[in-house]
C-alpha positions as CSV (number, residue, x, y, z in Angstrom):
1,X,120.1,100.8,78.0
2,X,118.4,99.5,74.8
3,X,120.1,97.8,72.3
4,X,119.6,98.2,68.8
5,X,120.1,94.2,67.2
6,X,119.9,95.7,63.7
7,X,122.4,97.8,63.9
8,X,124.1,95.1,66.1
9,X,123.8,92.4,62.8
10,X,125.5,95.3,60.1
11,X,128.1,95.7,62.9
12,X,129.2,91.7,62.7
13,X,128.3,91.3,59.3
14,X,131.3,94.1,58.5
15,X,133.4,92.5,61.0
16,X,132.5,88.9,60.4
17,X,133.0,88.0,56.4
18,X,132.8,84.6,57.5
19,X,129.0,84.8,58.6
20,X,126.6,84.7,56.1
21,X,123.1,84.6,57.4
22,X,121.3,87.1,60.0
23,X,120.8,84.2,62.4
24,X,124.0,83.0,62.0
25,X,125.1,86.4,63.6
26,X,122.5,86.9,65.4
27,X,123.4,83.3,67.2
28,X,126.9,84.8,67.3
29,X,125.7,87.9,69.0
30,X,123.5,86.1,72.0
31,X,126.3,83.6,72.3
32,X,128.7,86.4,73.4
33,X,126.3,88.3,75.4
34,X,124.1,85.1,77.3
35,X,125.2,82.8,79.5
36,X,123.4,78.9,80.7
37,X,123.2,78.4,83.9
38,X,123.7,74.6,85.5
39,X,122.9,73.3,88.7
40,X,124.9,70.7,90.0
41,X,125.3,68.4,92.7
42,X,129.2,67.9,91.1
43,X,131.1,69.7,88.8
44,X,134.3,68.2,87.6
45,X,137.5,70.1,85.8
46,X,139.0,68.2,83.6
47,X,138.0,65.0,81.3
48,X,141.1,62.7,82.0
49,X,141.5,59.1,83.7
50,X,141.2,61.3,87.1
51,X,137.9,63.4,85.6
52,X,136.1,61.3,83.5
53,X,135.8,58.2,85.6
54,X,135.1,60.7,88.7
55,X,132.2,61.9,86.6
56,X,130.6,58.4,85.6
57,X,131.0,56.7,89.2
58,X,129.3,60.1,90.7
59,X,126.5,60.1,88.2
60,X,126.2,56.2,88.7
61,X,125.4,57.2,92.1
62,X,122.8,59.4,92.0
63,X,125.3,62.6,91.5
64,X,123.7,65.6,89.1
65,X,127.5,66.0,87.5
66,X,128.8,68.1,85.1
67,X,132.4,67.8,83.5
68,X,134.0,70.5,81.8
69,X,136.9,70.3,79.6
70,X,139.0,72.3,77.6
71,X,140.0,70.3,74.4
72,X,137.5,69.3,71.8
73,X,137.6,65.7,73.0
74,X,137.0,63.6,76.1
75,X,140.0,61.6,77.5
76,X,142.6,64.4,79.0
77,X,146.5,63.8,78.4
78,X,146.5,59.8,78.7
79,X,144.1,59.4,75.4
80,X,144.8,62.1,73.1
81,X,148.4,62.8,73.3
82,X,149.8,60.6,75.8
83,X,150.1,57.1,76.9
84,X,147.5,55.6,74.2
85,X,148.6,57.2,71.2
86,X,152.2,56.2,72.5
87,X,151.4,53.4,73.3
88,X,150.0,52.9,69.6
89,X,153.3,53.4,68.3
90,X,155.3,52.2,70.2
91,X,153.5,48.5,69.5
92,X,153.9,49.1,65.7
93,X,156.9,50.9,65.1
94,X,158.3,47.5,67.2
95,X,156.6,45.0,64.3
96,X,158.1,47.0,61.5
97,X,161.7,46.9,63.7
98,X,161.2,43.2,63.5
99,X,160.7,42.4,60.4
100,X,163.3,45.3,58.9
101,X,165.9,43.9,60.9
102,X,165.9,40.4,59.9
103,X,164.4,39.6,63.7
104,X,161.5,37.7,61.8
105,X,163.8,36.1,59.4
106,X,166.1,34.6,62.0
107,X,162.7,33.1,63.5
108,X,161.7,31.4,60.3
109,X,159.3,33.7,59.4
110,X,160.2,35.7,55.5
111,X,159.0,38.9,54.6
112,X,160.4,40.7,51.8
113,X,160.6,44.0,50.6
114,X,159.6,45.6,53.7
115,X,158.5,49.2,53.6
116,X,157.4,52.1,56.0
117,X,153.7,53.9,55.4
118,X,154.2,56.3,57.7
119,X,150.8,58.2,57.2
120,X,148.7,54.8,57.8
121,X,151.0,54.1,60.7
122,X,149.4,57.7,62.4
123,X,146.3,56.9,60.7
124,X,146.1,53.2,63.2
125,X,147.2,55.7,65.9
126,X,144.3,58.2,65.4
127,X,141.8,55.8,65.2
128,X,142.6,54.1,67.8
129,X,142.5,57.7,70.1
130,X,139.5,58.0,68.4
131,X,137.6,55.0,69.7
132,X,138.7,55.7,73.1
133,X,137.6,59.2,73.4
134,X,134.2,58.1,71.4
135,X,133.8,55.5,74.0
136,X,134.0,57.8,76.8
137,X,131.2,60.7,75.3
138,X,128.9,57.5,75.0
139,X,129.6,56.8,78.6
140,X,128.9,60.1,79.7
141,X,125.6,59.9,77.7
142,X,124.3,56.9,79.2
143,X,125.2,58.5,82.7
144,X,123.7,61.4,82.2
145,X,126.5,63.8,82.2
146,X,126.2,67.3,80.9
147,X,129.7,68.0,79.6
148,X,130.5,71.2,78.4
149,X,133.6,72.3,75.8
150,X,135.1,75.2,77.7
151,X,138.1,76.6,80.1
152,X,136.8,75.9,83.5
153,X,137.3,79.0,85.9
154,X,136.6,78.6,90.0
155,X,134.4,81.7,90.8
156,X,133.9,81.3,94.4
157,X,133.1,78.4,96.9
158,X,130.4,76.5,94.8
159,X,130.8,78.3,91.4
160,X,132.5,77.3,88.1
161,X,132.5,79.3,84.8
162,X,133.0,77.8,81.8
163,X,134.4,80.2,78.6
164,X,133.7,78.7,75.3
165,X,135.5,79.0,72.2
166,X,133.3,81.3,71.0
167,X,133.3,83.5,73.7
168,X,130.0,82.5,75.5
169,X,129.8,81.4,79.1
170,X,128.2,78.3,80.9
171,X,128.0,79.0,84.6
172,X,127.9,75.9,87.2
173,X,126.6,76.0,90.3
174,X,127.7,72.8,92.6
175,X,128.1,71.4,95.6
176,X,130.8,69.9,94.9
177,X,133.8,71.0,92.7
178,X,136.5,68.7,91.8
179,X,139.6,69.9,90.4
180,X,141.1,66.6,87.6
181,X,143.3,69.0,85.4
182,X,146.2,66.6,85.6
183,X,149.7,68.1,84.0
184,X,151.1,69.3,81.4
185,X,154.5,69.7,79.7
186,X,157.5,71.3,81.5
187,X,159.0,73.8,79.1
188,X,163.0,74.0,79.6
189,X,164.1,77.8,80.1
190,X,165.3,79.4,77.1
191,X,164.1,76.6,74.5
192,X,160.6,77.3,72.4
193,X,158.4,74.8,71.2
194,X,157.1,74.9,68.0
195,X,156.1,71.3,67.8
196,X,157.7,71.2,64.2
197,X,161.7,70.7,64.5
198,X,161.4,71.6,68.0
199,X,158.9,70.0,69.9
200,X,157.6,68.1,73.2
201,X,155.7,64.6,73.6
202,X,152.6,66.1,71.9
203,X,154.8,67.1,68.8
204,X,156.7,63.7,68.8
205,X,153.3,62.0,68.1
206,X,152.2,63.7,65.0
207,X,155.8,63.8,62.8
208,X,154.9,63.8,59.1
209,X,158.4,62.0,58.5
210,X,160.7,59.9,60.2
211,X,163.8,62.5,60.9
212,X,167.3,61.5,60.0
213,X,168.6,62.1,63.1
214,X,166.9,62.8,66.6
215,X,167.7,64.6,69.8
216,X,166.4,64.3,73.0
217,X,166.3,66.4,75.6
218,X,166.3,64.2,78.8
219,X,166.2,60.6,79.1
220,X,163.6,60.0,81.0
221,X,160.5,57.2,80.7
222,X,158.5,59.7,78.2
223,X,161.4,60.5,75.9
224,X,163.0,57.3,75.8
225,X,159.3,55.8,74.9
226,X,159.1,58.5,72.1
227,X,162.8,58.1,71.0
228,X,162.1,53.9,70.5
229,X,159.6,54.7,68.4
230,X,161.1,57.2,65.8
231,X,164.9,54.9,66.8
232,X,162.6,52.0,65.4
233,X,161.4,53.4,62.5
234,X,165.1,54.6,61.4
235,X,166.2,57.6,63.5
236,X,169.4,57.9,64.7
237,X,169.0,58.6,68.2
238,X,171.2,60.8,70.8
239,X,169.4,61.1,74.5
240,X,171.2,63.7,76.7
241,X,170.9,63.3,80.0
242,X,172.1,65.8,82.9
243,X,172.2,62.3,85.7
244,X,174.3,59.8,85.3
245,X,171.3,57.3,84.5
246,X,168.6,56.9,81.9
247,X,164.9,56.1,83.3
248,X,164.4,59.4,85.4
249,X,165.6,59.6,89.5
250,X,163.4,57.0,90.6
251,X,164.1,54.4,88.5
252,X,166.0,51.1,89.8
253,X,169.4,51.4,89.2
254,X,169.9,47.9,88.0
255,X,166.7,48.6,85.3
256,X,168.4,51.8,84.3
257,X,171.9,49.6,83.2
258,X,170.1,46.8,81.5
259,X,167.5,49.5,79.3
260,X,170.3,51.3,78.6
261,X,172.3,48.3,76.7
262,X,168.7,47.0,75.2
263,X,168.2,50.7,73.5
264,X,172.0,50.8,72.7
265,X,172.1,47.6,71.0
266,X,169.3,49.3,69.0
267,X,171.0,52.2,68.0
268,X,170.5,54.4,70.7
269,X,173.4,57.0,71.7
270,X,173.7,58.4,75.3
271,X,175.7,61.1,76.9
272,X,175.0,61.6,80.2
273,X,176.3,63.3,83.0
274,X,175.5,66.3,80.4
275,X,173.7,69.4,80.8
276,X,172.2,71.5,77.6
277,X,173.4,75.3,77.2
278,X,171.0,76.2,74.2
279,X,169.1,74.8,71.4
280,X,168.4,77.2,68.2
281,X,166.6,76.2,64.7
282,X,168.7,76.5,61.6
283,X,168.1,76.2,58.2
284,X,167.8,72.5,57.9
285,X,167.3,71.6,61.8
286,X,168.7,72.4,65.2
287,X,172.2,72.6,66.8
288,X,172.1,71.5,70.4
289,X,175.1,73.1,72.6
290,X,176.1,70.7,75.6
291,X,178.8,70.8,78.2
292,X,179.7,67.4,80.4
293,X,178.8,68.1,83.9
294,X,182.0,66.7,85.2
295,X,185.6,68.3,82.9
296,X,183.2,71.3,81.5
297,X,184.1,69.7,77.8
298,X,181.3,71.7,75.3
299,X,180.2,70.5,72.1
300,X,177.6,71.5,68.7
301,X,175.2,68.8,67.9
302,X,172.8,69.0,65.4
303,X,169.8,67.4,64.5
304,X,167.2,67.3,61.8
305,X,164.0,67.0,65.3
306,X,164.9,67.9,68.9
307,X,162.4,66.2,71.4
308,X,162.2,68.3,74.8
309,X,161.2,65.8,77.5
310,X,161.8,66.8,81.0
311,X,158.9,66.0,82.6
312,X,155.9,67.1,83.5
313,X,154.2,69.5,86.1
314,X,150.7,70.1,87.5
315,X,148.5,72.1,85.6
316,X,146.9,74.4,87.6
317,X,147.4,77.8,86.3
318,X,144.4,79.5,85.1
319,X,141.7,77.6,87.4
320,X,140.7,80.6,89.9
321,X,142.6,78.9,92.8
322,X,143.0,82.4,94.1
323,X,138.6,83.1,94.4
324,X,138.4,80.4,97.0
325,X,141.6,81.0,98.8
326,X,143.9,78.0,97.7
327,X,147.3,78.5,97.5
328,X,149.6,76.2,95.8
329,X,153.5,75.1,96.7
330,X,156.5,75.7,95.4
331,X,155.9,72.7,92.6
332,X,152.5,74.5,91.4
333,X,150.1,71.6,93.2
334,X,147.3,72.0,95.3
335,X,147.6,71.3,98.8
336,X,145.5,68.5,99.9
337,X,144.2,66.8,103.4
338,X,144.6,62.7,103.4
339,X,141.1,62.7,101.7
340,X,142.3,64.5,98.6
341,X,140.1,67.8,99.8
């Protein structure tokens, strides 16, 4: 069938305001309609701590690799919107605690008029992401490594395709294919994210203002993390817990008592041994129904930010498990041998 590219370039100029030169479109046009083709001796899903330093050890020995990943930057979960950026604030948010509280004071140590910048405080957060990610695409450089911006799909035995934002393809072919998609947020049933007044760990990173008051939803290592940071920086903070201890089920039960009357003696406020019924956004926040697991008691809470933070769970929807066969438990992971195959 021919194809007439003239009539092809009116057709997207219409539809495309946005494009403004012929070979602008015309890129467009054999972006959407052309893929690349790789060859690989490994080709790597996913860019995390899992992907990315799977990618550079491989390449360092002797490995053709390619990494694919889905977000703009290098680094998964851990770097962008996890433990770094966390991390980040969680160091800062505990300077400002000490010297707005009269901690420094009491240590001989006088500072006066003591003040919150919260959009420099994100600003040392970003650029700390920043250099972390940056570090890693001049790793991947040095090794080598092709890596391609894209959705990773698993074709068939030794086949990847990539689908780019703009709706071309990059197809690998490898010997090897290693799946590093790490997880990603649980949702709980019947609450939406919006990542604004509702939101998960992700949202709870980027707040343009310290909230009056702050809900969480489980009291767990990742909201408790996130709550001491906005509880530092002046929230008033309720964790709700459906156990009868803070720190998650794993957690010693003796470290669970004595972090519970640290953050308490910060401000913290707990009720545990209570399980949430509903969450919905009003006009000037959320209102949180709870009933006590034990006499059934229910109560409205409200709250300027709600924080969902059960957990987390594999992320492995979307991949092509089902082209090669591979079929995942009950938790969503990927059922491995005792050499991770």
């Amino acid at each position: 069938m021919q194809c007439n590219i003239r009539h092809l370039v009116n057709l997207a100029a219409k539809g495309n305001a946005g494009v403004r030169s012929p070979g602008a479109i015309l890129g467009a046009l054999y972006g959407r309609f052309y893929s690349t083709t790789h060859e690989a001796d490994l080709v790597v899903i996913g860019s995390g701590p899992g992907g990315y330093v799977a990618s550079i050890k491989a390449a360092q020995l002797g490995m053709k690799t390619v990494c694919i990943e889905k977000n703009d930057t290098l680094g998964g979960t851990c770097l962008n919107v996890g433990c770094i950026p966390s991390k980040a604030l969680l160091n800062n948010s505990h300077y400002y605690h000490m010297a707005h509280s009269g901690d420094l004071a009491s240590r001989g140590i006088m500072v006066e008029n003591v003040r919150l910048d919260l959009e420099v405080l994100m600003g040392q957060k970003s650029k700390a992401v920043k250099a972390l990610t940056g570090g890693i695409a001049q790793l991947f450089k040095k090794n080598q490594i092709t890596h391609i911006n894209g959705w990773g799909t698993i074709t068939g035995p030794n086949t990847v395709v990539a689908k780019k934002n703009d709706g071309s393809e990059e197809v690998v072919n490898a010997k090897n294919i290693m799946i590093a998609t790490g997880s990603e947020v649980t949702p709980f049933p019947g609450i939406e994210v919006d990542e604004e007044t509702i939101v998960s760990s992700t949202g709870a990173l980027k707040l343009k203002a310290v909230p009056k008051r702050m809900g969480l939803i489980g009291a767990g290592v990742i909201g408790l993390e996130l709550g001491s940071v906005w509880g530092r920086l002046g929230s008033e903070v309720t964790a709700i817990e459906f156990l009868s201890a803070i720190g998650g089920a794993g957690i010693d039960q003796e470290v669970s008592k004595s972090f519970q009357k640290v953050l308490t003696k910060q401000g913290f406020k707990f009720l545990l041994g209570t399980k949430v019924i509903s969450a919905s956004k009003t006009g000037s926040g959320v209102t949180v129904s709870v009933e006590n697991v034990k006499d059934g008691k229910k109560q409205d809470l409200e709250f300027d930010v709600l924080l969902v933070s059960v957990g987390r769970r594999p992320f492995t929807e979307g991949l092509g498990l089902e082209n090669v066969g591979i079929v995942k438990d009950d938790r969503g992971r990927v059922p491995v041998n005792n050499m991770f195959q």
